[in-house]
N, C-alpha and C positions, 0 to 999 in steps of 0.2 A: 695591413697586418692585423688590426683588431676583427679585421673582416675574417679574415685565416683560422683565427683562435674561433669567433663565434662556428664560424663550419665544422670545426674539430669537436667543441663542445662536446658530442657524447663520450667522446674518448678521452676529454679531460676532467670529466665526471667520473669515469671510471676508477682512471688513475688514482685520482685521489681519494676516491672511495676508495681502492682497494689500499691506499698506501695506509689510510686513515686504521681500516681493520686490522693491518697489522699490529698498529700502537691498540688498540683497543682490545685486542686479542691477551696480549700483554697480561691483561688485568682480569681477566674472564676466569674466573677459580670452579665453575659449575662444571662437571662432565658434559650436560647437553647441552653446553655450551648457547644456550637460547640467547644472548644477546649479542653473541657473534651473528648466528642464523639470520636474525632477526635484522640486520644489520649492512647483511650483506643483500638480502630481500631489499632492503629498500635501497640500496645502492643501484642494482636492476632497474628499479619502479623508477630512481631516479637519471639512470642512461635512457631508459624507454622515451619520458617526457621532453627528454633535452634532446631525442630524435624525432620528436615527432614536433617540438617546437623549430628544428635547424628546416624542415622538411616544407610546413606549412612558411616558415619565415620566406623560406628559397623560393616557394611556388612549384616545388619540383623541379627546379633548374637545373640545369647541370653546371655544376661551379667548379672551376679549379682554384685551389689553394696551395701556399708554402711551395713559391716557383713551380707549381705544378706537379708537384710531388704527391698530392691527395687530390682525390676526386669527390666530389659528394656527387650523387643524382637517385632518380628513385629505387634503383636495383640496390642500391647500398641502404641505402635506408631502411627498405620492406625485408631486404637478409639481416640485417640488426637487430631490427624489433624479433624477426622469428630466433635469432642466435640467444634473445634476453627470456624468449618462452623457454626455450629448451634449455639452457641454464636453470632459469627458476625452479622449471619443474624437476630436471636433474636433484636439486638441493633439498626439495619437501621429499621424494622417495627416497633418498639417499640418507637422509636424516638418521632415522632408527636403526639403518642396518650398519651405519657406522659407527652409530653409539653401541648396539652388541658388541660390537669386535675393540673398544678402544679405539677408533682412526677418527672418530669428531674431532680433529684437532684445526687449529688456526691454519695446518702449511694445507688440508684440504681444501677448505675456505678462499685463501689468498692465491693460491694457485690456481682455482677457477677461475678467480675474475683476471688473471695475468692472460692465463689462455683466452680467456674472452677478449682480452684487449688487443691482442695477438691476432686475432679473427677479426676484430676491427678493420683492424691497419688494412691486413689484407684485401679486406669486401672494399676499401676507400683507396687501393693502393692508385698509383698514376705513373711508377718509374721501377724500375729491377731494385733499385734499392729500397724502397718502401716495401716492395714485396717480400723481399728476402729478409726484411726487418721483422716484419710481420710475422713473416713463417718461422723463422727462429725462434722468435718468442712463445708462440703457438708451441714448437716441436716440445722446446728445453721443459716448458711445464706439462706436457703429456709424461716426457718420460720421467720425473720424479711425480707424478701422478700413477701411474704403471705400477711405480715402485714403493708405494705408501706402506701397505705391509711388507716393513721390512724384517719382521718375524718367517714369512713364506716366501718358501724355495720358489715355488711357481711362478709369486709378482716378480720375486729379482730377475729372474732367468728370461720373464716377458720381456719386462724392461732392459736389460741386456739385449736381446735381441732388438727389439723395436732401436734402440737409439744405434746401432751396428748399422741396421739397414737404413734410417732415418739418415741417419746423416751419408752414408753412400749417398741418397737418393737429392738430399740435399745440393752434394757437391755436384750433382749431374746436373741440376738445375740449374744452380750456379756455372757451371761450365759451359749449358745454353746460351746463356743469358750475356755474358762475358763475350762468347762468339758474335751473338747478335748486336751487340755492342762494339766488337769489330768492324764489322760487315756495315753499318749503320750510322757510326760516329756517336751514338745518342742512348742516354740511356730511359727518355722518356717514351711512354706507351704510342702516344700519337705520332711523335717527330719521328717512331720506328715504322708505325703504320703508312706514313706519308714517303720513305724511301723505301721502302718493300712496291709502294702502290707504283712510283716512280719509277724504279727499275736501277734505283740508284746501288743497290746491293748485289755483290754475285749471287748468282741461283743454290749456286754448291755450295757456296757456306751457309746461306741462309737452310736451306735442307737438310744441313748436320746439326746444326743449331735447332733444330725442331725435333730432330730427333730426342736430343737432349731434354729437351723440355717437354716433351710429350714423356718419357720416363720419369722423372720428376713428379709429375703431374697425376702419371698414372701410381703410382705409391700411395701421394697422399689420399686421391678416391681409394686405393685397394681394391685397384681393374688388374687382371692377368693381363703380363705375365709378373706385375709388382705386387702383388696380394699375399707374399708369403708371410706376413709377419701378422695379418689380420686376425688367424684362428689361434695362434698361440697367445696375439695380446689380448684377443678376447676372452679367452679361458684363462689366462694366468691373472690378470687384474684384477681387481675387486670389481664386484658386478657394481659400484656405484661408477667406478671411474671406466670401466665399460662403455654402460648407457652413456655416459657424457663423450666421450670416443667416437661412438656411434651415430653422434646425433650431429652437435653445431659446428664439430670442424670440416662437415659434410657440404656445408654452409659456405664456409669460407674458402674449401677447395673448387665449387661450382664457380664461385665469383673470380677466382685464380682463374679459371680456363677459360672464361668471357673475359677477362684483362688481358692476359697473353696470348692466346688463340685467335681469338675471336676479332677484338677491336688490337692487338699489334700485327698478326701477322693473319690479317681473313681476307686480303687480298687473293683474285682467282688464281693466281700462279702458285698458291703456297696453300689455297681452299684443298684442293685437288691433293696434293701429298697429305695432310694432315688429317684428310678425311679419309684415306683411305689405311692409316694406321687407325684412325676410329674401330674404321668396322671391326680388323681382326680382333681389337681386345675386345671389343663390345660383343663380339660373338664368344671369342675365348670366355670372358667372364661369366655371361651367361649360361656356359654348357660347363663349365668346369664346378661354376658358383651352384646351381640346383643340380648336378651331379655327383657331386658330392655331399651334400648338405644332406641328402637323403639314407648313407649311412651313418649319421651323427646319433649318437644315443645321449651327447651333452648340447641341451637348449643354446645354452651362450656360443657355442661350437658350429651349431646349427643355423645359428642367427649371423654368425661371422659370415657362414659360408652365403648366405642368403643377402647379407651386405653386399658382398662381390656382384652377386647375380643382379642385382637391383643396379647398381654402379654401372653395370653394363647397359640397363634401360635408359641410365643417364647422358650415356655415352649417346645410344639412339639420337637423341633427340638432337645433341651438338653437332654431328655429322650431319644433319640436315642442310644447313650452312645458312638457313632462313632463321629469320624474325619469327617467323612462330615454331619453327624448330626450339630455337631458344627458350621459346617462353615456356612449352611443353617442357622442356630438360629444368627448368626452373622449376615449375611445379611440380614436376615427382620430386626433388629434392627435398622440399618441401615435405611435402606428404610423405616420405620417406623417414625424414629426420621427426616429424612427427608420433610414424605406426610404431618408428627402432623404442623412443624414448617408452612409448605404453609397454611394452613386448617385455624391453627391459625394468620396468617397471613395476610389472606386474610379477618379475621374480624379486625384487627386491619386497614385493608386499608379502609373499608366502615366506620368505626366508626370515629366521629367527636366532636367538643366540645358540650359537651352536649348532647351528641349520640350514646349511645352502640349497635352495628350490632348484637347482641350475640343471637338475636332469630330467627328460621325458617321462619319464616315472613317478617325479614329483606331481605330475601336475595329476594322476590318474584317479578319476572319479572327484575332480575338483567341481562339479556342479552336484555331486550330495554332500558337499561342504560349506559353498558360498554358490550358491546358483546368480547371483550378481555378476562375482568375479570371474565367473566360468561364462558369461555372455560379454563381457567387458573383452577379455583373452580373445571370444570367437568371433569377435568385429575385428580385431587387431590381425587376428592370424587371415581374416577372409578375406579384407585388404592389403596385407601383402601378397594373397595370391589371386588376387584383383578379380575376387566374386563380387559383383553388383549384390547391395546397391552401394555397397561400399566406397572410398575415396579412393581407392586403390585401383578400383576398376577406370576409372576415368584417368587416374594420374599412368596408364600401361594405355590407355584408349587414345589419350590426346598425344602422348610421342609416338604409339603405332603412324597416328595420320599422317604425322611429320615425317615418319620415313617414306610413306607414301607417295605422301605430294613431293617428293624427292627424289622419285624414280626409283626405289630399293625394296621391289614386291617382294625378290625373296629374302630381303634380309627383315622385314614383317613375319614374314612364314617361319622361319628361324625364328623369331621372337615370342611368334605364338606357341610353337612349340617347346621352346623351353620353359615358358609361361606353364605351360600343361603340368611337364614331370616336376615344376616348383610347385605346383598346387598340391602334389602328394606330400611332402612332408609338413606343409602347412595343416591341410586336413586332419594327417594321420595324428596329431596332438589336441583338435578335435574330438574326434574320436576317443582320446583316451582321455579325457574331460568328460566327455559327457557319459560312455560306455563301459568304461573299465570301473574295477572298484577301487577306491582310497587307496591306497597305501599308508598313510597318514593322517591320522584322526585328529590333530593337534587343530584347537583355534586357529580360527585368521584373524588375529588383530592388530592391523596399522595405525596407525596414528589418525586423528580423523583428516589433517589438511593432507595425508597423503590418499585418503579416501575419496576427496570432494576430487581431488587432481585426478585419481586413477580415471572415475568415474568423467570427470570431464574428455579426458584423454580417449578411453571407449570411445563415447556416443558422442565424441567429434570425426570420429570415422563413417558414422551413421550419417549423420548433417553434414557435412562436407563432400560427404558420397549423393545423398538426394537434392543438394543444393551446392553442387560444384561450380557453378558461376561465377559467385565474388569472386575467389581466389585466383581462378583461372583469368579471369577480366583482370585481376590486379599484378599479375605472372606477366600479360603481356602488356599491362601500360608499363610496369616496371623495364623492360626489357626496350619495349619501342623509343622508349625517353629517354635511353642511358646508351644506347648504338646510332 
């Protein structure tokens, strides 16, 4: 049992971090709230170290814990540590534009790290109930996240929506999961793997059960034909709770579909059906996500639709049904939750009191204002439409291979192609960066720790694009060690 708790540790560092800033919130009388911030910074700093201590302690092992209800191994660990970046940096952009508006308040704060702990469970889950503990807790703090400004029509009416379909999409899950649990006796990951492998399961229920769970599943990525709720939570939420939206539950839904897909039901009898629901959303999402996107005249709107299209490259990679399929679909995740958080990021740095950056118009003739911030944006905008030498080119390059060595030349050809007409609106914001004039003469002045991040953020697209190896090396030991 003490062995249980040591494995858990980063999740018990959490908690009580987060439970601590509640009481400490309490008492915080400052509007910028700085020893909240500051507080919850090092709550992060201190999940990071107590994962990379559980991690180096383990050897990388794969440990089961708590009757086997949690899993540690490396894929949990390396999605962790990336969930604690994208949080962090979530909180230094989000910083100043919540103090404009009044929303720096304690329930922002405490609510991120619940959802982070939420994304925990999930990336360590080992049983349908650990999952569904997980995901709930994740959901309940998006959707009072959604709905932080409760002065604006826009946030309540997202939020409304999102928790409407959230929990349909829930209950379908839930209703998977409960069938396969029929079919199976069992509610843990592996004892479900080993009678699927068996043949101890009927076929027909295990195949309705997938259905379910493949809808589910496609929600929380926001792949077609579950994507409806993506563009209006992205436009009605505040762009801080956005970016976080956008970024690490992205994280937690990748390690969702390698726990139930992947290691319950990746037996060939059930490869074969599952893969072939892959393809059509993974193509749906792709031709619906940059076909649209492109008559977007709202960036955040834009970005929504361009999440889907991306979602779908993620999809590429899982359908593979291989070890480096995988590891591939884990790296654009990655790199994806990365390029969202800059993108997102970089409207949070132009936006001011009074001043949302969130349309294409905003940004026009933004390099005779800050010629930085305008090559910062044109690495972010080039790797999501995966120009070399960018990291983006390589995270669309190594799942193409995957479909490849997979047998699926046309469903590559498909991919390049919509790769293509996704590079147009990526560009076209380019272009009004660099060609157009102002609109907006106002300073750019961020905060400097959101400057040092913006700038990290940029010209990690750059170094990660010309030295894409580590991560990619560390994508598939992560992957090889934990299947």
């Amino acid at each position: 049992m003490k062995l249980d708790f040591l494995i858990a540790l980063p999740e018990i560092v959490l908690l009580a971090g987060a439970c601590a800033l509640m009481l400490v919130d309490l008492f915080v009388k400052s509007e910028d709230r700085r020893a909240s911030f500051f507080m919850a910074q090092c709550v992060l700093l201190a999940c990071a170290a107590a994962t990379v201590f559980v991690l180096v302690g383990t050897g990388g092992v794969l440990i089961h814990a708590f009757n086997k209800l949690y899993v540690a191994d490396v894929m949990s660990h390396v999605l962790k540590l990336a969930a604690y970046g994208a949080v962090s940096a979530a909180l230094v952009y989000s910083r100043q534009y919540l103090l404009d508006r009044g929303l720096l308040r304690g329930e922002f704060l405490t609510l991120l790290l619940f959802a982070l702990l939420g994304m925990m469970v999930m990336i360590s889950a080992n049983s349908f109930l650990t999952v569904y503990l997980g995901l709930e807790l994740l959901s309940l703090c998006l959707y009072a996240l959604v709905a932080l400004n409760r002065d604006s029509a826009a946030s309540t009416e997202a939020a409304m929506k999102y928790f409407v379909l959230g929990a349909l999409a829930s209950g379908m899950l839930l209703y998977g999961m409960s069938m396969l649990y029929g079919a199976t006796g069992s509610l843990e990951v592996l004892k479900v793997a080993e009678a699927v492998f068996n043949g101890e399961a009927r076929e027909a229920v295990m195949v309705f059960a997938l259905v379910f769970i493949i809808a589910g599943l496609g929600f929380k990525l926001g792949a077609v034909p579950f994507h409806m709720w993506v563009p209006d939570v992205y436009h009605g939420a505040p762009t801080a709770v956005a970016l976080f939206i956008g970024s690490a539950p992205k994280l937690a839904a990748f390690a969702l579909i390698i726990r139930l897909l992947v290691e319950a039901l990746g037996a060939e009898v059930l490869l074969v059906e599952w893969r072939d629901m892959l393809i059509i959303m993974s193509v749906l999402s792709m031709a619906i996500g940059n076909i649209t996107a492109i008559a977007q005249t709202n960036l955040k709107r834009m970005l929504a639709y361009s999440t889907i299209s991306h979602m779908g490259f993620v999809l590429l990679g899982l359908l593979s049904g291989d070890l480096n399929g995988y590891s591939s679909a884990m790296f654009y995740v990655v790199v994806y939750a990365l390029m969202n958080i800059g993108a997102f990021g970089m409207i949070l740095v132009l936006s001011r009191s009074g001043f949302e950056a969130e349309n294409l118009d905003d940004f026009s003739g933004l390099n005779q204002r800050s010629p930085w911030y305008a090559f910062m944006m044109l690495l972010i905008m080039f790797s999501m439409a995966g120009v070399p030498p960018t990291v983006g080119f390589y995270a669309k390059l190594s799942v193409l291979q995957a479909v490849l060595n997979a047998g699926y030349v046309w469903l590559a050809v498909v991919a390049v192609l919509f790769a293509l007409v996704g590079a147009f609106y990526y560009l076209r914001l380019v272009k009004l960066m660099y060609f157009d004039e102002p609109r907006d003469t106002a300073p750019i002045t961020p905060r400097s720790d959101a400057r040092v991040v913006m700038s990290v953020n940029g010209l990690a697209m750059l170094v990660f694009g010309v030295m894409p190896e580590p991560l990619m090396a560390l994508c598939a030991y992560s992957i090889q060690f934990s299947l």
